[in-house]
RODO-2510 file (C-alpha; in nm, 4 decimals, decimal comma):
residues 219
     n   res          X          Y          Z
     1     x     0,0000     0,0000     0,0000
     2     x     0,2813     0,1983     0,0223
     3     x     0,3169     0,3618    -0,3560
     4     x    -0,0985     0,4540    -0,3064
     5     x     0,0278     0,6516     0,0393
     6     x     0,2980     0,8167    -0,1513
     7     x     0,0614     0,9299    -0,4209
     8     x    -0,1991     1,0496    -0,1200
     9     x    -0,0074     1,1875     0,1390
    10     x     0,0694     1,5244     0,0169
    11     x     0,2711     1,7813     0,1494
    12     x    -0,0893     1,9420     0,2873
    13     x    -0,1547     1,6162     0,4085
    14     x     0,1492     1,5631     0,6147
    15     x     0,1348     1,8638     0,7921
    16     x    -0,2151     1,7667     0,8924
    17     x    -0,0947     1,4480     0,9855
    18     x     0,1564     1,6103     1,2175
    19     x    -0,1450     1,8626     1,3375
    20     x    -0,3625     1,5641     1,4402
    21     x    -0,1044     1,3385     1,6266
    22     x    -0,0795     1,0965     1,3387
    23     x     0,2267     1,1501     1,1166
    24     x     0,4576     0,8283     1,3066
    25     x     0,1677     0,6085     1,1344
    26     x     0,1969     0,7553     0,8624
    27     x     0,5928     0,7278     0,8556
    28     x     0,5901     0,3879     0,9004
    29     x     0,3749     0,3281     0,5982
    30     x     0,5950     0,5175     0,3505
    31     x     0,9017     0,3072     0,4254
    32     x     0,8724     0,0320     0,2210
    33     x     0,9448     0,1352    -0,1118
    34     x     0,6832     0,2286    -0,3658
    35     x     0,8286     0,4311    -0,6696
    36     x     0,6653     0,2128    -0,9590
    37     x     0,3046     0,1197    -1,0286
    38     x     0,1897    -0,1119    -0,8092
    39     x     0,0011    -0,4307    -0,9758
    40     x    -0,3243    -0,5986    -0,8477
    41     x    -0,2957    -0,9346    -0,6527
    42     x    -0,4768    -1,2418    -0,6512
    43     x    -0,7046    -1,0538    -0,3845
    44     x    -0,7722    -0,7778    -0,5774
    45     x    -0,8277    -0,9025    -0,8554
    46     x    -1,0651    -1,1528    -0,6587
    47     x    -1,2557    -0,9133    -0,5345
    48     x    -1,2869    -0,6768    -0,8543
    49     x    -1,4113    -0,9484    -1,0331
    50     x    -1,7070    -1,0221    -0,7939
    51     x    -1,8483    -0,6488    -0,7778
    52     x    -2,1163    -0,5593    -0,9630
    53     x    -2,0311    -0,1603    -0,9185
    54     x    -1,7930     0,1345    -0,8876
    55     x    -1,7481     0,5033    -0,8016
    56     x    -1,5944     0,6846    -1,0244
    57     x    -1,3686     1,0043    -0,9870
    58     x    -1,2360     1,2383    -1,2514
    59     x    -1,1293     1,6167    -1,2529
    60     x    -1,2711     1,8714    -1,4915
    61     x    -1,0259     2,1325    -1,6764
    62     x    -1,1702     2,3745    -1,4454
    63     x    -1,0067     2,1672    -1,1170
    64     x    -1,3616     2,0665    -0,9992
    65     x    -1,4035     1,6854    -0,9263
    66     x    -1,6686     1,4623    -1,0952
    67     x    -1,8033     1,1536    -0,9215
    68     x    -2,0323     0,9020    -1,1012
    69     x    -2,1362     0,5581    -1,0747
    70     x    -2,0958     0,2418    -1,2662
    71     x    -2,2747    -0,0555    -1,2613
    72     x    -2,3671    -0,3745    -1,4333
    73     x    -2,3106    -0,7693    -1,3549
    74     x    -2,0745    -0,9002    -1,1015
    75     x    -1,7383    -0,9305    -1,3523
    76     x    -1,8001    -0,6579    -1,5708
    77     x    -1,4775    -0,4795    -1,5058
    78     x    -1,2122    -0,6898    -1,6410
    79     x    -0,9106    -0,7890    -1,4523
    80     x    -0,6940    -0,7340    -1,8218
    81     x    -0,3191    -0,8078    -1,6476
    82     x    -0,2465    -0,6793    -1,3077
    83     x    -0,1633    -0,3966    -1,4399
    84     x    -0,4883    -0,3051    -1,5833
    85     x    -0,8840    -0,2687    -1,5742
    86     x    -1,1478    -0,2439    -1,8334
    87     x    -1,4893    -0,2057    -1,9287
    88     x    -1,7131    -0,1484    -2,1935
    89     x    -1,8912     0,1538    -2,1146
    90     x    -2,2809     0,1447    -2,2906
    91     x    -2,4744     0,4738    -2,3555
    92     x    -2,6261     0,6495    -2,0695
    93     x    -2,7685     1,0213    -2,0174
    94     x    -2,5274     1,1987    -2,2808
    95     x    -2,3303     1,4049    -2,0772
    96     x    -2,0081     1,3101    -2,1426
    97     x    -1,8843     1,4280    -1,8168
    98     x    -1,6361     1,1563    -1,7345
    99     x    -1,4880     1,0600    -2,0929
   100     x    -1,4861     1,4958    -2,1447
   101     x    -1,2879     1,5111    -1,8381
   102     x    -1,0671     1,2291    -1,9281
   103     x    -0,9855     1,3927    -2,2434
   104     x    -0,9354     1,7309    -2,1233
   105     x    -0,6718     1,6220    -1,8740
   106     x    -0,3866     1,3551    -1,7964
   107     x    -0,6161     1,1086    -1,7701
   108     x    -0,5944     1,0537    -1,3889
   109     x    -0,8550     0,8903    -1,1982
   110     x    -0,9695     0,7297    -0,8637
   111     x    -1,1904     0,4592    -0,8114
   112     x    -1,4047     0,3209    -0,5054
   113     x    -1,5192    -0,0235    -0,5276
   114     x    -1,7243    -0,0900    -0,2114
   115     x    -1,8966    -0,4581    -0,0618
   116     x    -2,1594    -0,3547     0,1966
   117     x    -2,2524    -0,7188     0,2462
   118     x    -1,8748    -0,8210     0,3338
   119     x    -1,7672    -0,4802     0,4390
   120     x    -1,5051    -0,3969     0,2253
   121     x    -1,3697    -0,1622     0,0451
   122     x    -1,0736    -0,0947    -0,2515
   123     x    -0,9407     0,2661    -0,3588
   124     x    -0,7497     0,2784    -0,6843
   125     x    -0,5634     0,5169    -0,8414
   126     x    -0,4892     0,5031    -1,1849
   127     x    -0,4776     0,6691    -1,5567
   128     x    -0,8056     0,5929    -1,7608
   129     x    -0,8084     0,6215    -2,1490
   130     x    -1,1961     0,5794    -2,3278
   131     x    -1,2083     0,5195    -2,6710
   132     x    -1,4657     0,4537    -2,9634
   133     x    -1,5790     0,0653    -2,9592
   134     x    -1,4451     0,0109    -3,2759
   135     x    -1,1438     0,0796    -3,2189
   136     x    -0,9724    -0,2190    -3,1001
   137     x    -1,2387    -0,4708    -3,1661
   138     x    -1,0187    -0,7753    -2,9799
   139     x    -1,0302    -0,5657    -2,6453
   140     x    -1,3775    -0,4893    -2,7276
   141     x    -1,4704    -0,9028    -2,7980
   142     x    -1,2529    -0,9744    -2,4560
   143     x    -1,4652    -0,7090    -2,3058
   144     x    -1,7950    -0,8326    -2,3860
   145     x    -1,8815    -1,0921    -2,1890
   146     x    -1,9938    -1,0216    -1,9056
   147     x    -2,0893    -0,6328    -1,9379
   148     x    -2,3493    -0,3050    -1,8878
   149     x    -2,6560    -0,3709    -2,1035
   150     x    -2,7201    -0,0808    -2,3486
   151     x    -2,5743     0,0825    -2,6328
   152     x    -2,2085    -0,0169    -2,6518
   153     x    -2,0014     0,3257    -2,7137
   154     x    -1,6702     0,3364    -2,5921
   155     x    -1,3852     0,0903    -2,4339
   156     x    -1,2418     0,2185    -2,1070
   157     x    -0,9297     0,0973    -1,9468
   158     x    -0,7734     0,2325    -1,6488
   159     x    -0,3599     0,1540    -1,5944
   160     x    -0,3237     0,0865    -1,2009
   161     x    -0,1118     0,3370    -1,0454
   162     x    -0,1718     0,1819    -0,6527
   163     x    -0,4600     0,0270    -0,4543
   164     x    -0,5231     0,0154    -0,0677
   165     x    -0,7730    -0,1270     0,1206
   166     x    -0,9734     0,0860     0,2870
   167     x    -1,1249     0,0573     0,7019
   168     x    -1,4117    -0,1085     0,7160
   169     x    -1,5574     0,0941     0,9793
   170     x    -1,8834     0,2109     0,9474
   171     x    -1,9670     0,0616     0,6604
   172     x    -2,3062    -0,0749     0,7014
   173     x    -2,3812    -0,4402     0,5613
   174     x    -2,6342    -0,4542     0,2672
   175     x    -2,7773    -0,7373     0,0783
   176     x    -2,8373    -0,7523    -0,2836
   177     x    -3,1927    -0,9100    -0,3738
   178     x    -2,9310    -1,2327    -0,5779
   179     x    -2,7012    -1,2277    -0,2358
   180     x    -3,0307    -1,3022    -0,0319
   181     x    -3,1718    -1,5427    -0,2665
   182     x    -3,0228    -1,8547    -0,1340
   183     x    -3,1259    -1,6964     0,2115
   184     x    -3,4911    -1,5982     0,1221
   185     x    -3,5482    -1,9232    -0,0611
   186     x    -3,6660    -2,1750     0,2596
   187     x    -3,8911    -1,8117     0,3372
   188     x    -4,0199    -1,7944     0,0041
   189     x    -4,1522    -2,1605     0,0091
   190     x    -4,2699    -2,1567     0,3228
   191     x    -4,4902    -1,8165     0,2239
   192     x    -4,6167    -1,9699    -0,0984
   193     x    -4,7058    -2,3021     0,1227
   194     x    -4,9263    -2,0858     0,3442
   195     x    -5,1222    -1,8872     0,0450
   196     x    -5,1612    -2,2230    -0,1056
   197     x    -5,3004    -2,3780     0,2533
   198     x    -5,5090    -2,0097     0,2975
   199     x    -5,6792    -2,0389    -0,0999
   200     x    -5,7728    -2,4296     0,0176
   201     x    -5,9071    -2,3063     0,3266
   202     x    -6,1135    -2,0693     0,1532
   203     x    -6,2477    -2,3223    -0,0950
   204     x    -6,3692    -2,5646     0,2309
   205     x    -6,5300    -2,2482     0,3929
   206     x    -6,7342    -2,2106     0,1171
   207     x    -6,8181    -2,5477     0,0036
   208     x    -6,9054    -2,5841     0,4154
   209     x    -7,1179    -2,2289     0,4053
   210     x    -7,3330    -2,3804     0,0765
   211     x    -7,4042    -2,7433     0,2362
   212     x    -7,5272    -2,5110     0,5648
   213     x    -7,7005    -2,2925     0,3408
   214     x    -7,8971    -2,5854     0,1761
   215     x    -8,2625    -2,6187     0,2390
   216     x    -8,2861    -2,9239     0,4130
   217     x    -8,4671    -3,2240     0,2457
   218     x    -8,7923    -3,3471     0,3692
   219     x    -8,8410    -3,6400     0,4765
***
């Protein structure tokens, strides 16, 4: 984690770190070297893989950050190398915010993939290039499955700069309607059981409520 500190702990951030009692931490975490781009592990790449979302961060020409969201199935960002993520990004509201950003600058970027149900989370900081789909139309095939519905337009990939994982204090554990399935399944039954036992009870009531009902025969 050491080469994401370096990149983070700026010279505004140090001195706040020595304001707030915790620059020795933070010492101890820029000793191990960290100079060149620091590749994804098994772990990472792990837990990329399974996500089925990701914040986004860019910086307009005007120094203002952008933040947006990206989603789609679990595995549509692509673990290329360890050196590298991708996507195929589909249509969405036509701003242009992100990939307008991305061309207007160096190309830097942070991302925030975060798992409320096992409360974790991965920060990222790379260089992101997005280009037209037909472009390179191998990455694009390699890309494909699995991805975003919608309108294919442009192939992103990010180059990993660093990674840390981030404390998972505070963040709250949420289930996604597929995590709970397995869960919600013996529920589920049991429910559609009792509305099955509930429309037979009301089929007895009634046949009971006609045979009362009935006239009764003379003799």
């Amino acid at each position: 984690m050491s080469r994401y500190d370096r990149l983070a702990y700026t010279p505004a951030v140090r001195r706040l770190q020595q304001e707030m009692g915790s620059a020795a931490a933070a010492d101890r975490r820029l000793r191990a070297p960290g100079d060149g781009p620091e590749p994804f592990t098994d772990t990472e790449t792990s837990f990329v893989r399974g996500m089925d979302g990701f914040l986004f961060a860019t910086v307009n020409e005007n120094g203002w950050p952008y933040l947006h969201f990206r989603g789609g199935p679990p595995g549509f960002v692509h673990v290329l190398d360890p050196h590298t993520l991708g996507y195929l990004d589909v249509r969405g509201n036509r701003q242009y915010l992100t990939t307008g950003n991305l061309r207007g600058g160096d190309g830097r970027v942070a991302l925030f993939f975060l798992d409320h149900a096992r409360q974790a989370r991965l920060k990222v900081f790379g260089r992101a290039t997005a280009v037209p789909a037909d472009h390179d139309p191998a990455l694009a095939a390699r890309l494909s499955t699995p991805r975003t519905d919608g309108r294919i337009e442009q192939l992103v990939t990010i180059r990993v700069e660093a990674h840390a994982w981030n404390c998972p204090q505070h963040i709250t554990p949420r289930f996604t309607e597929h995590e709970l399935a397995d869960a919600l399944a013996p529920v589920r039954d049991r429910l559609t059981r009792m509305e099955r036992l509930e429309q037979e009870n009301a089929l007895l009531r009634a046949e009971l409520a006609r045979h009362t009902a009935a006239p009764a025969t003379p003799s």
